[in-house]
Structure formats: structure tokens, C-alpha cells
TORZAZA-466443 format. One record per residue (C-alpha): x, y, z. Coordinates in steps of 0.05 Angstrom, whole numbers, plus 32768, in hexadecimal, padded with zeros to 4 digits. Example, Ala and Ser with C-alpha at 12.3 -4.5 7.8 and 13.67 -1.06 7.14 Angstrom:
% TORZAZA-466443
80F67FA6809C 81117FEB808F 
//
This chain:
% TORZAZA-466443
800080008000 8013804A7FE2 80228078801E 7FEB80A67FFC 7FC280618004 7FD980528052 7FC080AF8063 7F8380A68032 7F7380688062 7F87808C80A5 7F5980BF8094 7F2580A78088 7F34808080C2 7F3880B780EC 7EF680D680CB 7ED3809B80E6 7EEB80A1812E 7EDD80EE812E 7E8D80DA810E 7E85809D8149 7E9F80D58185 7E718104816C 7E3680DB8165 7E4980BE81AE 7E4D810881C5 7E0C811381A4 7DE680CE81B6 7E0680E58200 7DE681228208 7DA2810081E3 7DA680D48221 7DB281028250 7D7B81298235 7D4880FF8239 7D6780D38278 7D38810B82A5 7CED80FD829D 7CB6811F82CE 7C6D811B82D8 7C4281428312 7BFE812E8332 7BBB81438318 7BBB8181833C 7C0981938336 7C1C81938384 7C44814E837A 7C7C814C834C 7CA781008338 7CE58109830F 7D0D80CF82F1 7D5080CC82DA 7D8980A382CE 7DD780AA82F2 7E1080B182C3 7E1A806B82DA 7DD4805682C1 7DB9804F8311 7D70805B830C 7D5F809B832A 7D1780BF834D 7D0D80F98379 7CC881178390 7CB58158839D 7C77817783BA 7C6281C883AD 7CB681CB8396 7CC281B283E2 7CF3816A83DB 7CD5813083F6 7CF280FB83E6 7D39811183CB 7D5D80EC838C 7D5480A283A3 7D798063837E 7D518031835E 7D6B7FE68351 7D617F9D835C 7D9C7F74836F 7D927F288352 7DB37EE9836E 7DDE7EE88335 7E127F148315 7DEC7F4082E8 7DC97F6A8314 7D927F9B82FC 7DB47FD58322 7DD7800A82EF 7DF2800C82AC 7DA78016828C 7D8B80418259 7D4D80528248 7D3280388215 7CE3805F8217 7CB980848239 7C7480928241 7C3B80B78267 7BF780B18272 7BBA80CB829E 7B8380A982BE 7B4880BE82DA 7B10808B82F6 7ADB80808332 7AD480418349 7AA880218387 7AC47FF883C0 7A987FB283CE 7AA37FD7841D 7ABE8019842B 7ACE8055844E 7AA380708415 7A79805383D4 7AA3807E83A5 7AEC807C839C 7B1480A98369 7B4F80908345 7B7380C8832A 7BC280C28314 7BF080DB82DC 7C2580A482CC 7C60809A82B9 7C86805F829B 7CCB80538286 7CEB800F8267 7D31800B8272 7D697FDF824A 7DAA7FC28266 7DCB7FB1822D 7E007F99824D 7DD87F59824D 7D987F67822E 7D697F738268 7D2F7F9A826F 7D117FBA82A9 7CDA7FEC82AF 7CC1802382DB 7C79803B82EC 7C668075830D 7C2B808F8322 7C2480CF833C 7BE080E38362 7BC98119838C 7BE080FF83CE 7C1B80D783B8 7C3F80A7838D 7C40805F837F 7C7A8040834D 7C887FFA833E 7CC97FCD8320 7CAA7FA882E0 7CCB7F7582BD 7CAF7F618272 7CBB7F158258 7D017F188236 7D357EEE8221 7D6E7EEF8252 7D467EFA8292 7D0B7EC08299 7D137EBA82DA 7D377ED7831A 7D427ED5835C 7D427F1D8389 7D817F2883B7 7D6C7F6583CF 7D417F9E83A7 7D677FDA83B4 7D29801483B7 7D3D804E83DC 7D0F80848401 7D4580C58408 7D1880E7843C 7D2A81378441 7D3F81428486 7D36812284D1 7CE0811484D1 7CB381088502 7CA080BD84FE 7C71808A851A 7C92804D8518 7C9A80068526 7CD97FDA8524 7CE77FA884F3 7CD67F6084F1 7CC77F2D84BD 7C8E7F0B84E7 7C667F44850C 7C477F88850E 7C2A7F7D8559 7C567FB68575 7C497FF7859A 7C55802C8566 7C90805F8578 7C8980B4856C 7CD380C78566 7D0480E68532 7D2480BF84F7 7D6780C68522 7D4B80A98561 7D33806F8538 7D7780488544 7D7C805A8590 7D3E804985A1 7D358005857D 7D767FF585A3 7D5D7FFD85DF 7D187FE485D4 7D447F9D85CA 7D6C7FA28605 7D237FA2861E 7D097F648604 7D467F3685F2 7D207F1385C1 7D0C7F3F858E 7D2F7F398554 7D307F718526 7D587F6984E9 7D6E7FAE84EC 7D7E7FE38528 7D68801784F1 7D2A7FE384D4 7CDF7FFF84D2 7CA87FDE84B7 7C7080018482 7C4380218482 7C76805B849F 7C5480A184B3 7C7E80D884BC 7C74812A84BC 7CAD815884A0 7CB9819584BB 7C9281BF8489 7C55819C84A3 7C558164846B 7C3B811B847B 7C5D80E48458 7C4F809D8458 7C7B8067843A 7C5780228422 7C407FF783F9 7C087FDB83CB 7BEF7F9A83A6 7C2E7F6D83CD 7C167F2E83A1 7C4D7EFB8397 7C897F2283B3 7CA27F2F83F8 7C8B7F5A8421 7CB77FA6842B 7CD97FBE8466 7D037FFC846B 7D4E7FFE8482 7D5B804C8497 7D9E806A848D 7D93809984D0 7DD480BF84BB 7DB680D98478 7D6C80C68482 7D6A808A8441 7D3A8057844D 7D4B801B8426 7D197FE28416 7D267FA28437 7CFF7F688425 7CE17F2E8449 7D1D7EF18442 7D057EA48433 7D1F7E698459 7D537E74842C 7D6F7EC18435 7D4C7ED083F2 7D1D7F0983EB 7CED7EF383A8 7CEE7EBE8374 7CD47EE38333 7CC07ECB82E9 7CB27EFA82AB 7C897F2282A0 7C867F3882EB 7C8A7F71831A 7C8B7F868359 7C597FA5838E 7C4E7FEC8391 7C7E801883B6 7C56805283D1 7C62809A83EB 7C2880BA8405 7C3481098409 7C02813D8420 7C0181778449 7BC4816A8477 7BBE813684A8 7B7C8124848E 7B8B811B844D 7BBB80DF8462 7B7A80BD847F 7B4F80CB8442 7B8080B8840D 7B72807283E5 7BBA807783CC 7BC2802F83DB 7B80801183C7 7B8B80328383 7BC580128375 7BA47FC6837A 7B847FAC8339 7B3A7FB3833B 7B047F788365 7B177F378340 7AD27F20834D 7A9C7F218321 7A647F1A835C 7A6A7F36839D 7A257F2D83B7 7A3B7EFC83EA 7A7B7F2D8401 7A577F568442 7A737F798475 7A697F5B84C1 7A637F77850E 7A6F7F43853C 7A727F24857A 7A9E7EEB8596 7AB87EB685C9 7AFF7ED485CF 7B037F0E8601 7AF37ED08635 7B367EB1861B 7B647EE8860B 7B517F1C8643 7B2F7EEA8678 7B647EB68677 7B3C7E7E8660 7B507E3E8631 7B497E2A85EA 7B4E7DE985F1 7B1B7DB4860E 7B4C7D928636 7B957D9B865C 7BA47D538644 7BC17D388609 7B8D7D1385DA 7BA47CCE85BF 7BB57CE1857F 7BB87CB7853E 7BC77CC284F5 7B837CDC84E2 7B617CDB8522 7B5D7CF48568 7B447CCD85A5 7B227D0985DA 7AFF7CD18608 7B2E7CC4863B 7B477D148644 7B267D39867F 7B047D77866F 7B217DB08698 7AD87DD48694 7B047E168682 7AED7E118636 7AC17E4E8623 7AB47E2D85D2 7A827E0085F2 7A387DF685E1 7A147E12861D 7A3C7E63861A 7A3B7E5C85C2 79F27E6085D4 79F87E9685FE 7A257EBE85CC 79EE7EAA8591 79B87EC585C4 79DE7F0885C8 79F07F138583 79AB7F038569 798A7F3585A0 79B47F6E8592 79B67F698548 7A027F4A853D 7A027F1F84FD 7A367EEE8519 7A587EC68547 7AAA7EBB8552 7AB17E778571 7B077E63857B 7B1B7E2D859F 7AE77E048580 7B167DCA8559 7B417D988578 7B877DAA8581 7B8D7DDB85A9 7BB67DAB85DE 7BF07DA785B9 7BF17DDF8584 7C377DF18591 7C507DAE8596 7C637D808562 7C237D5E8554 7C047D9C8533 7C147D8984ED 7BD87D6384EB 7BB27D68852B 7B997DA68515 7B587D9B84E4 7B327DD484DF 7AF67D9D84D9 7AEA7D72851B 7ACB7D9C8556 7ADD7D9085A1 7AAC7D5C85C2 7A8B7D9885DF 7A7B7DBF85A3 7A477DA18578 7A507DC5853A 7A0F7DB38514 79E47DC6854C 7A057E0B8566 7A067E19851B 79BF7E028512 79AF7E31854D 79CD7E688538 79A87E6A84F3 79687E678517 79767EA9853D 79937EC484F7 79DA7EBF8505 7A127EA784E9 7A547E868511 7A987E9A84F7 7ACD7E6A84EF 7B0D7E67850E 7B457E4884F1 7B897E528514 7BC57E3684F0 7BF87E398520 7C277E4484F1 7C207DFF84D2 7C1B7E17848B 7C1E7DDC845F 7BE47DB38492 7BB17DF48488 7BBE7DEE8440 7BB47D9B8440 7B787DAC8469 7B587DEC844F 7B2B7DD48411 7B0E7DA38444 7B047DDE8470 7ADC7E088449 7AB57DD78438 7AA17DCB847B 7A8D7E13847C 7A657E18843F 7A417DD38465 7A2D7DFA84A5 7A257E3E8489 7A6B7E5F849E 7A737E9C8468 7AAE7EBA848C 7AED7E9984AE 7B207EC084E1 7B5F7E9C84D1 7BAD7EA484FD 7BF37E9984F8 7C0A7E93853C 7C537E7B854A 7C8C7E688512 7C767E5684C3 7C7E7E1084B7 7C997DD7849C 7CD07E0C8479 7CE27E4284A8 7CC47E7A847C 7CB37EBC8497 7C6C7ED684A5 7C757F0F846C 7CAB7EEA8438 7C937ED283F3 7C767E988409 7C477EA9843F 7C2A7EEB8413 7C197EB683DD 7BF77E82840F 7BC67EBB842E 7BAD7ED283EC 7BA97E8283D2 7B807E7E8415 7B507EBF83FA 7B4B7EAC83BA 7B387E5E83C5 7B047E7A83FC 7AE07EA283CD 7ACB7E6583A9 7AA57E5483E5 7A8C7E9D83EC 7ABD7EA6842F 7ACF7EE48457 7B1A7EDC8469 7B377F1184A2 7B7D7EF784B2 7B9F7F0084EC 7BEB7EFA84F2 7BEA7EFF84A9 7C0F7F34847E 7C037F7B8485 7BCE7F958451 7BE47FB68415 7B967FC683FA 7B967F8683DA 7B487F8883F1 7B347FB683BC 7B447F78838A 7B317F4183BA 7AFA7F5D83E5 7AE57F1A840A 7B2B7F32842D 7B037F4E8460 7B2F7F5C8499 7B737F4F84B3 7B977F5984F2 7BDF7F6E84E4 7BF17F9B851F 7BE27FA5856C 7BA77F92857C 7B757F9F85B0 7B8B7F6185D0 7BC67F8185E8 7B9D7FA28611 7B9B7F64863B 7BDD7F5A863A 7BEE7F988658 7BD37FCC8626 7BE17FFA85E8 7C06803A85EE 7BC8807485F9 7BD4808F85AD 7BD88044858B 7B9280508576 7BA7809B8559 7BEA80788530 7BC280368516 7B9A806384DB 7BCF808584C5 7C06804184C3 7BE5800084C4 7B97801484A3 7BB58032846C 7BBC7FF58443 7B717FD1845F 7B4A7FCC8496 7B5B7FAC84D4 7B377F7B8507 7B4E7FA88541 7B147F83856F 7AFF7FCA859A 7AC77FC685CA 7AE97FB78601 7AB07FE58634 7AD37FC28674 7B127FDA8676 7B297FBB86C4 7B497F7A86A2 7B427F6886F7 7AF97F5B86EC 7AFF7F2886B4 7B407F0486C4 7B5B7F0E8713 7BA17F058700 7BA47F4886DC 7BA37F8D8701 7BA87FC286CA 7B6E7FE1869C 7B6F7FE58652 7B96801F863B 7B5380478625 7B128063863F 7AD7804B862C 7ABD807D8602 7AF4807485CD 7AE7802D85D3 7AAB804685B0 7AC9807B8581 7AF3803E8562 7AB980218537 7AC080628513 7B15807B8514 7B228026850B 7B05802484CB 7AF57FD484B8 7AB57FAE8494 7ACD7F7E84D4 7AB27F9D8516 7AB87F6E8556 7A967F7F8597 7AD17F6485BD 7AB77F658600 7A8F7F318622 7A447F358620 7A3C7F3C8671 7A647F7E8667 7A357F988631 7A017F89865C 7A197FB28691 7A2F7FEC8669 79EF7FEB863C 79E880378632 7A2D80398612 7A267FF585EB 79E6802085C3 7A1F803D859A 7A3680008588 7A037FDC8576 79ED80238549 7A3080298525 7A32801284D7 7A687FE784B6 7A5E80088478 7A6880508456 7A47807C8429 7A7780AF8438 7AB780C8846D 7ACA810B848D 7B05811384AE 7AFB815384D4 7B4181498505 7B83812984FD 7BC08126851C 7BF080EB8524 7BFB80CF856C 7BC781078581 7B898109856C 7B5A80EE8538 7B0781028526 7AE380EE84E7 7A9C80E484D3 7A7B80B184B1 7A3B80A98494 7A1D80648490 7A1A803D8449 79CC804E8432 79B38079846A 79B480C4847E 79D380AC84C2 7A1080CE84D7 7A4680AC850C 7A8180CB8526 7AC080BD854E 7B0280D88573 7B3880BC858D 7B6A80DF85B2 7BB680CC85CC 7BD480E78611 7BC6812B8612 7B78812785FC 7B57815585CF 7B28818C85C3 7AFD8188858D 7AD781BE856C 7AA6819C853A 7A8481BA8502 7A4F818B84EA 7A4281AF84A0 7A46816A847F 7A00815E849B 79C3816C8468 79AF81B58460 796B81C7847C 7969818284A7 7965816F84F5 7989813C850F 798E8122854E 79D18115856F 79EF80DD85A7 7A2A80ED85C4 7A5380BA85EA 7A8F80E38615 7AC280E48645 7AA680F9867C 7ACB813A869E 7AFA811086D0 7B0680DC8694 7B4B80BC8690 7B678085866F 7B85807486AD 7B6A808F86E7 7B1D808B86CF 7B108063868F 7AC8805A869B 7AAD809886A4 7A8780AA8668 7A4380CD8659 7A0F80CE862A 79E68106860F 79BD811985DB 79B0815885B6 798D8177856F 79BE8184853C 79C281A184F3 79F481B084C2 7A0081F384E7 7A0981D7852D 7A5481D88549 7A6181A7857C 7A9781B385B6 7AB1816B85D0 7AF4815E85F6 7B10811D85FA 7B3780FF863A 7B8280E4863B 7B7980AD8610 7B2F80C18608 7B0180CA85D4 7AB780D085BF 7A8180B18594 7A4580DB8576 7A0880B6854C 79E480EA8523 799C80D78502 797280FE84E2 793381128504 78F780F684D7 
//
């Protein structure tokens, strides 16, 4: 080759190199350009932005009125294997969208629900290996939900999760209601204290209690409430956890990141995926009133819409039930202290000794039917009524445990025969104990039991460790066996609530016969030593976010002394609020808790509860405050009744009450259930009075509520 060859070559070599760096330069700035992507809620308070790292991190911030809520936050899911989906992405298109619909509940806090978002969704490439992975975003009035989606593709079938690597970059030191983390409970007192404190005081809180076991001195679980110091309330969750584990958060106290931590298997994995997939909702709530947090559906729009075609048989239920005898009065479960001869298929009760301690017996079931059916309660809870009980923490519960052959002194065709022929129902009970795999084995069995003596709804528990595997209450696992446990129930037009289950995540909006769950601190902890005073003013704003809870109020007797000797302490609330729950506790699952001889003796007070609805037409939240104070009004699901509520924390509260929702040019008559002046929570529990007054839309009512007080008002209309 010619030297004039060899330059002419070199050139044009040259040429080519110069072209390709410029058209890197230019498809550089192209990305960068377009690496940025924003969309804003309906009415333009809430802003997401999107963006990628020079590194190709994923990238989103939120900001509310300009004011940074959630700072720029890393994105990412770390696999079991090598290739990670964690940076080196590009985007590969973008869209947005509105939607705008109205949609009604089966059961609600109202019979119209808006679903209102602007979205935005963003398919990213690694081309490093030829993976895809999606964003979507949708950005409402009151928050944000976003998901990780994953399309069928090629080179990623299938995956297991190491650790999804969502972060929450909070804006300074908040305010927060909190409780610790833990992969198999909610059932804690919830903490008031800054995102700093967090680490201190869940250190101490375990030299405390040696046993707890949080996997993190800096671990919270959702739903998280906090308040910034511009008077903003945020709340961190999430919605539609189907097939995925459920999310904790892992604070970095130094710079205020939370980091999602997810639910572990047996195995120290967090998920086990398959295309096309993705993953729950990860939620931000953000509004600037108190009572918008308790009116926002954030999470319930997230969840797909009611999967069932007919929901005729789905209806909400006030009960009654044998329980308070056992888990405030001391008394047993089982029929006997001895062991039953126990066989491969059978169980041998005729040479134990009843120890005449067994409230699930024929003679008080009557009693509780009696009640129920007298003061207009459609059912009956009945646990403790299957053999079992002797040994359910022992090693012969793998099979022991039925959920089909009664005790020798419950005759379950003729208490349920009864009980129709007063016009109520008896609700199952079906407590697993933990033994998965045997409820499974058992459970088509079971419901068809039900369906033979009329059972429509079930309360089922998860007491003590998962087995056979070692799996956690709220891994992978266990999410996917409650909702197999829903779904195969509504084939026998079931009711599930679900104690010791997985927190909600609104996941009733698509499977309404998911009536009720338990999830958090109960009022049985009341006879265990009782709930922090503000419990009741945290719970709406944390745990009820994401569905209703059985919370079992009621309790009118609030000396545990009188109903088990052992105890000397009174339940951490007066009696009035006791009332005011079937209103602030919003459920379609309302127990009377206490025992009927109680009721009896406080029958003035029980009026309220035997008034109060289930079901809404419509809900006004009139006062709000975390840990202090809550009031909202509620008017009953095809009526022109009104019913109100308030509770209050440790410092009470005064209420000034406008009642303007009420019908213009109407009278109504109004019964209000108070503290009584020398109220307290601890000093005077039972004092409470009733009075009654004429009311109409221009009538202001002045009520205070004691230390851990409160107060219930029914409002009808005067015909």
C-alpha cells in the first residue's frame, strides 16, 4: 500500500472516530435529556420526578407545594445472582396517562370512592444483558404509589429477590408513630418519638424484654406516620402485597433513608418471581391536614377492582362472643386438662375428666344465642369449640387439630339449629396454631362443614411459629396461603377476618369477603395489662390504613378484678370511648367484646351500641391529630341517621363541633354518651353520662373528652 493509500485510509479512519464521538456526545446529551421525566397530581400540590444517575441507578424524588418530601431516593432490586437489576439502565420509553373513575365499596367508610391519578410509566433496558424492568407511578392528590414491573423476556424467566433496594430519603428528623420491626407481629404499643430516637429507644425497649427480636435497632414496620416540621403528614406503605413479601423499613437515623427490607423465607430469601410479574405498591401518602390522612383511599385504589361477580352473600356483621370469658376472665379453651388418647385419625375424649372451666359448652352457647337474638346481634363467636386445644403447642397438633369434630360438650347441630331459630348465625373459629400445611389438608373439609350448618363467616389465627418450614408470618409464603384461604372461601360464600395474619394492604377492595383482620394490638391487651392511652388515636392513622381491623371494643367493665381475681388493673380507657370506637375503629366486623352480664348492668350505655351501623353512606372527619385526638362522623348506609365518635390520648380534648353536615331545614335529635366531669382513664373509667338534646345543621356542640376519654353521639332525625 501507496503512502497516499496508508493517509487516504487514516483519514478516513479518523473521520469515522470523530462521527462515532460525536454521535456518542450527541446520543449522551439525548439521554440525559430525556433521563428526567415528571408528572404532578390532579390538582398540582404533589410533584414525582424520575431520573436516571450517570451510573444508570434509578432515580425519584417527591415534592409537595415545591416543599421536598421525599428527597432523590435509589431504586433497584438486587437478585441472587450476578446480574443485578441495580444500575447501568437506560430508558428505553416513556409514557403518561390520566385516570379519573368512581367506584363503590361492597362495605365502606362511604358508598362512593374516587379514583383520580395521573401516571407515569417508564421501561428501562440493561443492555448489558438484555433485561427489562419497568416503573409505574401514580401520582394522586394525597400521595403516590409506584411499583417494579417486570415484562416476560428472554434472559430473565425467572428470579429470586436478595434484597429490593427501595429507598424513602425523608427531608429532615420527623415526628413518627412507630413500631419496631419483626417478621411475625404488629401486636406492639406504638411509639411517638423523632426519627433519631428511633435507634435508642428500640435498644432499650429490648434490654426490656430479652426476647424480642428485631432484625434491626433502626427497623419499623408500615404503615409509618410521621409529621414534618412544616406541618406535613406522611405515611409510608404499601398496597395489593399479592405473591411477594411483605415491606419493612430499615432507617438510616444519621441521614433519615429508610430502606425497604423484606420478609426472609426459611431460606434468607426475600421473593421467588416469574415473568411477567411485579411487585406490590410502594406508597407515600402526603397531605397537609390531619384529616385528610384518615379520608384518603390511597391504598384501596391501588388494588385491582372486586374479583367477584356477585357479592350478595358478602355483608357486614356486629357481633357478640364467648371470648372475653377466656382472654380477660382466665377461663380455658379446652374441655379437658388431660391428654386425649390420640390415634391417626381419631381422638378418644371418654376417659379425660372435664375440668368444668370450659365456657364453648352447650348450656352458656345458649345463653350467648339468647342475648344476641334479644338485642339484635346477627351472630355468635364460639372458640374453643374443636378438639385440640390440650395439646396445641405440642407435637401432636399436626393433625389433632380438625376444624371438624366438636368437644363432647358442644353439639354442633343443635346449638347451630338453635341459633337459626332465634335468627342467628354462629361464627366459626378456626385456630391454626401455626400448623400451616394441617389447615390447608383440612380446610376444604372445613368449609364444607360450614356451608352444612350454616357458618357464612370464619375468624381464623396464627398463633405461635409457621410450620412444617420455619417460614415467617409475613414472607412469601404465608401472604400466598391467607389469600388461597380467601379466595377458596368465597366458593362457599365465607367471611374470612384473620387474625395473626399479615397486615392489610386494601387487598379487600378486590376480595371483599376479606372482612376483617387483626394485625396489631388488640383490645385484648387490655387484659394483659393494657394499651398505651393514645393506641386508639395512632391505630387509624398506621394499621387501618390498609383495611379494617377486628379491634374487639366494648369492653364497658373496665376493673379486669371483677371478671378474673388474679388481675388488679382496669383497661386503659373509659367507658365512653369504649363507645366512640364503633365509629374512630372503622370495620364491617364490630364485636361487643364484653360479657353479656356487663351489658346488662351498664344497659343505658350498651343503647349506643346496639344503635351504631356497620355500614356508611358517607364520613366526616371533623378532628385529627395523631397520638391526640381523633372525631369523625358517620352516617349509616341507607338512612338519614347520623353517629359520631372521639377518642382522645393523655391529655383529653376539647371539642367544638359544628354539625353543618346535617340536612338543612331538619330536626334531629341527639344522644350523647360522655365522660362524666371527674372521668379518668385511670382514676374513674366508669363515670359517664347520657343526655339528649334537639339538633340541626346549625347547632354547635361543646364536648370534652377525659385522659384517655372520649364520647359517642347518635343523631336521628325527628319524623
Amino acid at each position: 500500500m501507496s503512502n497516499i493509500q496508508c493517509s487516504s485510509v487514516m483519514i478516513r479512519t479518523f473521520n469515522r472516530f470523530i462521527i462515532s464521538a460525536i454521535c456518542a456526545m450527541v446520543a449522551i446529551s439525548a439521554t440525559s435529556q430525556v433521563a428526567s421525566h415528571s408528572v404532578a397530581s390532579p390538582d398540582g400540590n404533589l410533584k414525582l420526578s424520575f431520573s436516571l444517575t450517570d451510573e444508570g441507578v434509578p432515580t425519584y424524588k417527591i415534592d409537595y407545594k415545591d416543599i421536598p418530601v421525599v428527597k432523590t431516593s435509589r431504586l433497584g432490586m438486587e437478585l441472587n445472582e450476578e446480574n443485578s437489576l441495580m444500575d447501568k439502565f437506560r430508558i428505553n420509553k416513556v409514557s403518561t396517562s390520566s385516570f379519573d373513575e368512581t367506584w363503590q365499596p361492597v362495605w365502606g367508610e362511604e358508598s362512593n370512592i374516587r379514583n383520580h391519578y395521573n401516571e407515569l410509566f417508564v421501561e428501562l433496558e440493561k443492555p448489558s444483558n438484555g433485561r427489562f424492568m419497568s416503573f409505574r407511578f401514580r401520582v394522586y392528590d394525597d400521595g403516590v404509589g409506584f411499583r417494579y414491573e417486570f415484562p416476560q423476556q428472554q434472559f430473565l424467566p425467572y428470579f429470586t429477590v436478595k434484597a429490593e433496594h427501595t429507598e424513602f430519603a425523608m427531608a429532615g428528623d420527623h415526628t413518627a408513630w412507630w413500631i419496631p420491626g419483626d417478621y411475625d407481629t404488629q401486636e406492639y404499643d406504638y411509639t411517638e418519638s423523632k426519627l433519631s430516637e428511633i435507634r435508642g429507644l428500640m435498644e432499650a425497649a429490648k434490654c426490656d424484654n430479652a426476647s424480642q427480636t428485631f432484625f434491626s435497632p433502626t427497623g419499623v414496620q408500615t404503615s409509618l406516620q410521621m409529621k414534618t416540621a412544616e406541618g406535613l403528614y406522611v405515611n409510608i406503605h404499601e398496597a395489593a402485597l399479592v405473591d411477594y413479601s411483605c415491606m419493612h423499613l430499615d432507617l438510616d437515623d444519621k441521614n433519615f433513608v429508610f430502606r425497604s427490607q423484606l420478609t426472609p423465607d426459611a431460606q434468607g430469601n426475600m421473593a421467588h418471581c416469574q415473568t411477567p410479574c411485579s411487585t406490590p405498591w410502594r406508597t407515600v401518602m402526603v397531605v397537609d391536614d390531619a384529616r385528610k390522612a384518615l379520608a384518603s383511599r390511597l391504598i384501596l385504589n391501588l388494588n385491582e377492582p372486586c374479583k367477584y361477580a356477585d357479592t350478595s352473600w358478602i355483608k357486614p356483621v356486629k357481633y357478640i362472643g364467648v371470648w372475653w370469658e377466656m382472654i380477660g376472665g382466665g377461663k380455658a379453651w379446652s374441655y379437658t386438662n388431660d391428654l386425649p388418647s390420640v390415634h391417626l385419625g381419631s381422638t378418644d375424649y371418654s376417659k379425660c375428666k372435664p375440668h368444668g372451666n370450659h365456657p364453648a359448652n352447650n348450656a352458656n352457647v345458649r345463653k350467648y344465642i339468647d342475648f344476641a337474638a334479644k338485642h339484635g346481634f346477627s351472630q355468635v363467636l364460639v372458640e374453643g369449640w374443636n378438639i385440640g386445644w390440650e395439646d396445641w403447642f405440642g407435637h401432636e397438633k399436626d393433625y389433632v387439630f380438625d376444624f371438624q369434630t366438636p368437644y363432647p360438650d358442644f353439639d354442633i347441630k343443635a346449638l347451630n339449629d338453635y341459633a337459626h331459630s332465634k335468627g342467628v348465625r354462629l361464627m366459626m373459629h378456626h385456630e391454626t396454631s401455626g400448623s400451616v400445611r394441617n389447615y390447608e389438608r383440612h380446610l376444604e373439609a372445613a368449609y364444607n362443614l360450614m356451608d352444612k350448618y350454616g357458618y357464612n363467616s370464619v375468624k381464623s389465627g396464627y398463633v405461635g411459629n409457621i410450620l412444617p418450614r420455619g417460614e415467617h408470618h409475613y414472607g412469601q409464603w404465608m401472604n400466598n396461603h391467607y389469600l388461597y384461604c380467601v379466595t377458596e372461601a368465597a366458593k362457599h360464600h365465607i367471611m374470612v377476618n384473620a387474625h395473626e395474619a399479615v397486615r392489610p394492604t386494601g387487598l379487600c377492595r378486590t376480595y371483599p369477603n376479606l372482612i376483617g383482620n387483626e394485625s396489631a394490638r388488640g383490645t385484648e391487651y387490655e387484659s394483659f395489662g393494657g394499651n398505651k392511652a393514645f393506641h386508639t388515636t395512632v391505630l387509624p392513622f398506621t394499621r387501618l390504613q390498609g383495611g379494617p381491623m377486628d379491634y374487639t371494643p366494648g369492653i364497658l367493665e373496665g376493673d379486669m378484678n371483677k371478671i378474673d381475681p388474679s388481675k388488679h388493673h382496669h383497661i386503659n380507657s373509659t367507658l365512653a370511648r369504649q363507645l366512640a370506637l364503633y365509629v374512630t375503629m372503622y370495620s364491617p366486623l364490630q364485636m361487643a367484646a364484653d360479657i353479656p352480664d356487663n351489658y346488662e348492668k351498664y344497659s343505658d350505655a350498651f343503647q349506643f351500641i346496639k344503635d351504631v351501623a356497620i355500614d356508611w353512606d358517607e364520613s366526616r372527619y371533623l378532628e385529627a391529630e395523631p397520638g391526640q385526638y381523633i372525631t369523625i362522623a358517620r352516617k349509616a348506609k341507607g338512612t338519614d341517621n347520623w353517629f359520631m365518635g372521639c377518642t382522645a390520648g393523655e391529655n383529653g380534648h376539647q371539642s367544638t363541633l359544628k354539625l353543618d353536615f346535617l340536612d338543612k331545614g331538619r330536626k334531629y335529635e341527639a344522644v350523647i354518651y360522655a365522660d362524666a366531669k371527674d372521668a379518668d382513664y385511670q382514676k374513674n373509667p366508669q363515670a359517664y353520662t347520657i343526655s339528649k338534646c334537639k339538633v340541626t345543621n346549625k347547632s354547635i356542640l361543646k364536648l370534652k373528652a377525659a385522659r384517655g376519654g372520649g364520647y359517642a353521639i347518635s343523631i336521628k332525625p325527628i319524623n
